[in-house]
N, C-alpha and C positions, 0 to 999 in steps of 0.2 A: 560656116563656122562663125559663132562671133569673133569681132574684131575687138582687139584689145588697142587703147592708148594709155599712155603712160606720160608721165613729165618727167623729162630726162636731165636733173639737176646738170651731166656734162655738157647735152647742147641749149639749156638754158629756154626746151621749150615743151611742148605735148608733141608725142609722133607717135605713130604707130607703131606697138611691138611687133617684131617678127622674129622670133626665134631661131640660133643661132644652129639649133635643131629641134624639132616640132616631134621626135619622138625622147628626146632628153632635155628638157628645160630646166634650167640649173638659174638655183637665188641663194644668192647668200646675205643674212643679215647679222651684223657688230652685236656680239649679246654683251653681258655684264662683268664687270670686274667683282666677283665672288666674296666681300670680304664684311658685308652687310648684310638687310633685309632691303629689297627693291624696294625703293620710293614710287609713288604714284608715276611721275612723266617716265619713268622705264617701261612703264606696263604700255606707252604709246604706240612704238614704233612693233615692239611686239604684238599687237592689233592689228596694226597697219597691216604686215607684210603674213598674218594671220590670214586676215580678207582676199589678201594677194592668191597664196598660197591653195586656199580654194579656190578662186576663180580659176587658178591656171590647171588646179584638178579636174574642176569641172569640162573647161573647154578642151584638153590635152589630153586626160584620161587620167586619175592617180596614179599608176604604175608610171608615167612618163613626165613626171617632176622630181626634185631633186631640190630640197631645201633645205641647208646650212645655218646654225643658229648656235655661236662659238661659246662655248666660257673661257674667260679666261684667270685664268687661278694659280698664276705667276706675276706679282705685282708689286711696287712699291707700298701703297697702302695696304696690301697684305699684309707685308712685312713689318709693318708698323703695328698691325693690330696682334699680331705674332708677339713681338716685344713686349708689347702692353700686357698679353691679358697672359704670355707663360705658356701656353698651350703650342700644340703641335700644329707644324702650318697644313697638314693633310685634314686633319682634325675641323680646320677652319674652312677649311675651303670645302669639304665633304657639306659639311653641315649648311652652310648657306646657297651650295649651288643646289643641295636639294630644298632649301626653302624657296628659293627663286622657281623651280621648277613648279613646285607646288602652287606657288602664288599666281603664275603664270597659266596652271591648268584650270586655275578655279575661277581663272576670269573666259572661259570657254574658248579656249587657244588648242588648234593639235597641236601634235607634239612633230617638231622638223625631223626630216628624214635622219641627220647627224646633229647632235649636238657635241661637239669635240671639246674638248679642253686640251689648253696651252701645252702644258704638262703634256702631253702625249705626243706631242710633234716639236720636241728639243733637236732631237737628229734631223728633221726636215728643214728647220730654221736653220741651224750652224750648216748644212750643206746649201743652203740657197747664201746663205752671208759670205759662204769661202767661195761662189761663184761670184757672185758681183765683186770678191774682192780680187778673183782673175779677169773679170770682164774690165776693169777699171772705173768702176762706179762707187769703190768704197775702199776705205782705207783701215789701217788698225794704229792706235796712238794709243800709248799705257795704259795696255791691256782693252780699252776698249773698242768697237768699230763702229767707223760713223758711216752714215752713205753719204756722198759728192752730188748736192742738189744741182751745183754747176755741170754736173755730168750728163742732166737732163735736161735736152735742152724746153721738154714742153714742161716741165715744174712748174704749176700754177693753173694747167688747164681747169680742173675742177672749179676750183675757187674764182678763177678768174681776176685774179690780182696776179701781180710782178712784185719777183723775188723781194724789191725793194719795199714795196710796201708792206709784203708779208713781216718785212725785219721791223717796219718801221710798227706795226698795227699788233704785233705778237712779243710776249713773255718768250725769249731767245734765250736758252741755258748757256751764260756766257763760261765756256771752258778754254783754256790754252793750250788744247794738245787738238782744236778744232783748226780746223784750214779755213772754215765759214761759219758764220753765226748760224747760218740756216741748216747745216750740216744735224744731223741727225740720226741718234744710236742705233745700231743692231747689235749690238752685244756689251755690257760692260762687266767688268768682275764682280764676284761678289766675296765679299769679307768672312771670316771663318764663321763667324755668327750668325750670316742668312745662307738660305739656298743656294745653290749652284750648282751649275755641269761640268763635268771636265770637255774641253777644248781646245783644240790648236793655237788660242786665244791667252789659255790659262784657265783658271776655273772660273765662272763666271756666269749670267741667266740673260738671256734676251731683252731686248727692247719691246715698248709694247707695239709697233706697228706691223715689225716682221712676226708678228703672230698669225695677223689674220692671211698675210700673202700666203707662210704656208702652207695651213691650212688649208683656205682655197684651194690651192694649187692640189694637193694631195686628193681632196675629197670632189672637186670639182674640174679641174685641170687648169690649166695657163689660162683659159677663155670662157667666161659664163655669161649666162643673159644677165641678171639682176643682181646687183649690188644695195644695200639700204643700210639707214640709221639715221639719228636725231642730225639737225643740220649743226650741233654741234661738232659734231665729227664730221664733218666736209672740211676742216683746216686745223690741223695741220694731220690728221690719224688718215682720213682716205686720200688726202694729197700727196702722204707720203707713203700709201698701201702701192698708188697708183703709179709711182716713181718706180721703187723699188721691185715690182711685178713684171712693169714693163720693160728693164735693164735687164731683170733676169732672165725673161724669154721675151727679146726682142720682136721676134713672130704674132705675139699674141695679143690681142686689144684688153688683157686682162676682163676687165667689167664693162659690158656693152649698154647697160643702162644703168643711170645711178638715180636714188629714192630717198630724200630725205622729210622727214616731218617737223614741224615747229613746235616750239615746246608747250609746255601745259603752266598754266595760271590756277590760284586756288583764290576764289570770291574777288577776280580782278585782280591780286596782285601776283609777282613773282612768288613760289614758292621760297618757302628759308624759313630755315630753324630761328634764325633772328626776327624774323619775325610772326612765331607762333604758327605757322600753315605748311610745317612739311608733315606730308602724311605716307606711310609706308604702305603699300595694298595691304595688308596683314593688317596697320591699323585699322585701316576699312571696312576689313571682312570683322574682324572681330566688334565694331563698333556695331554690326547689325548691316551693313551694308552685303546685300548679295553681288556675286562674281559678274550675272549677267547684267546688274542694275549698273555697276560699275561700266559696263561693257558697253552696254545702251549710250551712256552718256556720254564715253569716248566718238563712239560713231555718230553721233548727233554731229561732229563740227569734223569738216573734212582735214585730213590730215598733212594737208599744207597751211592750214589756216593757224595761229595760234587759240589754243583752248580753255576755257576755263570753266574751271568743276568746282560748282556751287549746291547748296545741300538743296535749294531747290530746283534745279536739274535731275539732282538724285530723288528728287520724291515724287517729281513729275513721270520721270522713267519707268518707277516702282509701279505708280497708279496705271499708267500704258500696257507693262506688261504683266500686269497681274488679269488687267482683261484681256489683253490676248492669249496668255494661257489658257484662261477660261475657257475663250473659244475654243481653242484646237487641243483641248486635251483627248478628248475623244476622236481628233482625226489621226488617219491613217498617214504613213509613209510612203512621199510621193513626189517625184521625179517634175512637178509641173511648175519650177520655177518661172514666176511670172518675168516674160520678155522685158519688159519696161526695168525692172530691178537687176535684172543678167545685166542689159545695157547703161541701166547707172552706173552695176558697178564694174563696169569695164571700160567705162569712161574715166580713167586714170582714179578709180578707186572710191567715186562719187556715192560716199552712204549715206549724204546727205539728201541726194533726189531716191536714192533706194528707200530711206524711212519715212519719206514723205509718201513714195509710194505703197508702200507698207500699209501707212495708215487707211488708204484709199483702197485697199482688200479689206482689210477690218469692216471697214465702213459697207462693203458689199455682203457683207456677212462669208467670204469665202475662207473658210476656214484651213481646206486642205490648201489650197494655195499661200494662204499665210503662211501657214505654217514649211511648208515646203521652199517658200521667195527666203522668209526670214532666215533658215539654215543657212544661208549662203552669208548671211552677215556674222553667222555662229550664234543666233538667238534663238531660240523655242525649242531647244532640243531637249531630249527626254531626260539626260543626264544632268542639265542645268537647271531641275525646276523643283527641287524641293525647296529652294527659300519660301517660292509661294506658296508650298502646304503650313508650310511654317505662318501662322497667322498673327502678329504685333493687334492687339486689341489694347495696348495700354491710356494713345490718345480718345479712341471712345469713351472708353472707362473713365477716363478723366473729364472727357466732356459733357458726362453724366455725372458725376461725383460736384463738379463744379455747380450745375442745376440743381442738381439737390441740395446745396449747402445753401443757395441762392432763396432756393423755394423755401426751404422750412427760416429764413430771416425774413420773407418777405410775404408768408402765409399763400406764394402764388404761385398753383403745382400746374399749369398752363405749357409752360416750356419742358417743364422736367416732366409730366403726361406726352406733351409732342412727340420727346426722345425717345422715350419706352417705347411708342407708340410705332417709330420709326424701325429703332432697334428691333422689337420682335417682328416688323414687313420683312427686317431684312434674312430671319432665322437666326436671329440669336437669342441664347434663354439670359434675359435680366435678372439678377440677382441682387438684391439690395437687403443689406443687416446694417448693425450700429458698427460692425467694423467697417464696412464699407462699401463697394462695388465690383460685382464680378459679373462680366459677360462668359458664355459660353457658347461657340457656335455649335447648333444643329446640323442634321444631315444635310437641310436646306440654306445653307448659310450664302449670302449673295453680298461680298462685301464690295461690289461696286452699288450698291444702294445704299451705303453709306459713305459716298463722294460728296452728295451735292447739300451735306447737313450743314445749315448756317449757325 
């Protein structure tokens, strides 16, 4: 069997996974707060544990994984955009967890065995919140309930900081009905005007951490193999998942390996609307950008690295896989993933030495292996490939139009004969009138022959 390793953000290193059972491998990864369209760096980590997710198919069997991928669709920014826009908070959150869904498929992602939302597990949270607050790990102060960081005494393993410098390094919501700055919500009320449940409490909605315990808990039990999400959420969301999980069922190691990836860059800088470069997958897709090109470019840089997506990253990937489809459009489905790319990516999820070796199939002309290594990345698959029928001829066109505008100023049809010349080796019919330039590809059309045009 292959061996799997991993980097286990809790012990701070790569070790071998061994599963907590080999005929039920349970992963659970942090999905999205539903109250927008996904930004680009969300579509990350959902890639990441995408690639995960098959390798542990592959190696385990599918029937014998189990992957969790939550919405959460009880939130303060909900509730705000609730306010704002007048509308129903079901209404809002229906609508963009199925755009996230959607944005999410179209970047060639399966779909996780459970995707839960918040909202469905109110009675699991308020029954785990009134245990920790018999256990003595949480308390209830006007109407709300906090959990007692001091009650644990390893608080902090993840992150690996002390309480103190967590106070000192973190936005601490200073309230006076806290016993500790570090002290943090499982339940607060809510006012006649937002959501709420009734509760032993009073009427009131969840905090956002006791969501994912849960959860978890419900759909995976007290103990699972894999835990993931952006390293944003290692401090204070899975510090304080890992607290409150482990209070509750003291028997249980809750999350036995934890997966974090680093964020994404757009042309080297931070993303941000201040500064002009946040982009939603949706703007993407609709800018012309395909799901897989997006996807190619993600797995180019390993997802512990910080990343950055540049429009020629994206045009580079386009040209890559437009020849590789090429190749394996006519191969068959086949089981012969190449060892070298298994083993990349079972090297804590290496698709940077699996695309390198990718290319080095290409390069042998083996096409059913291509195509077959590259599914394990979630590339060349039959469903992801109509962008490439889809043919963009507008920069030819233009690279002809501009020749000809050149030639009849400069009496010298040299370069603009070359192009024709090119263009129809490659099967395209040239069309040139006083309106202007139109290419049309033939049955023969080979648009990797028009790569290498200067």
């Amino acid at each position: 069997m292959t061996i799997i390793h991993l980097r286990n953000s809790l012990k701070r290193k790569k070790e071998r996974f061994i599963p907590l059972d080999p005929e039920n491998v349970r992963m659970y990864l942090c999905g999205p707060t539903v109250y927008d369209r996904a930004h680009l760096g969300n579509a990350r980590n959902v890639i990441m544990f995408d690639v995960l997710f098959r390798l542990m198919r592959r190696v385990y069997g599918s029937s014998k994984v189990t992957y969790v991928r939550n919405i959460t669709d009880i939130d303060d920014k909900i509730n705000q955009r609730v306010k704002s826009s007048g509308r129903d908070i079901r209404a809002i959150t229906d609508e963009t967890a199925s755009w996230y869904l959607e944005d999410m498929a179209s970047l060639g992602n399966l779909d996780p065995t459970h995707t839960p939302r918040a909202t469905q597990y109110i009675d699991e949270m308020i029954e785990m919140i009134a245990d920790l607050i018999a256990k003595g790990h949480a308390y209830e102060a006007k109407g709300h309930v906090l959990f007692s960081v001091k009650s644990y005494d390893k608080y902090g393993c993840l992150s690996g900081r002390s309480v103190e410098d967590m106070i000192a390094g973190a936005r601490v919501e200073v309230a006076p009905y806290k016993r500790d700055p570090m002290d943090f919500v499982l339940w607060k009320p809510s006012s006649p005007d937002i959501i709420g449940w009734n509760s032993q409490w009073g009427r009131g909605r969840p905090g956002w951490h006791i969501e994912c315990s849960a959860m978890s808990y419900a759909l995976l039990g007290p103990s699972f193999d894999i835990h993931g999400g952006g390293n944003d959420l290692q401090f204070p969301h899975h510090e304080n998942e890992i607290a409150q999980s482990c209070c509750a069922y003291p028997d249980s190691e809750f999350a036995n390996v934890w997966m974090h990836n680093e964020m994404l860059q757009v042309e080297g800088k931070k993303m941000s609307k201040s500064l002009g470069n946040f982009f939603t997958v949706r703007d993407l897709l609709d800018e012309g950008y395909s799901g897989e090109v997006i996807r190619f470019v993600f797995l180019s840089t390993h997802y512990s690295k910080p990343m950055d997506w540049t429009e020629a990253k994206a045009v580079e990937a386009e040209k890559i896989l437009r020849k590789w489809r090429k190749m394996t459009d006519s191969s068959f489905a086949s089981e012969e993933v190449s060892q070298v790319v298994l083993n990349a990516v079972a090297d804590d999820l290496n698709t940077v030495s699996a695309m390198v070796e990718l290319h080095a199939i290409a390069a042998r002309g083996d096409s059913d292996q291509l195509k077959a290594s590259a599914s394990l990345l979630g590339l060349l698959g039959d469903d992801m490939g109509n962008w490439a029928r889809r043919i963009d001829l507008s920069y030819w066109e233009n690279k002809l139009s501009e020749a000809r505008q050149t030639a009849l100023q400069s009496k010298d049809f040299t370069k603009l004969d070359h192009l024709k010349s090119v263009y129809i080796s490659a099967g395209l019919d040239v069309r040139m009138s006083k309106t202007g330039v139109e290419l049309v590809p033939t049955a023969g059309f080979d648009i990797g022959k028009l790569d290498d045009i200067e």
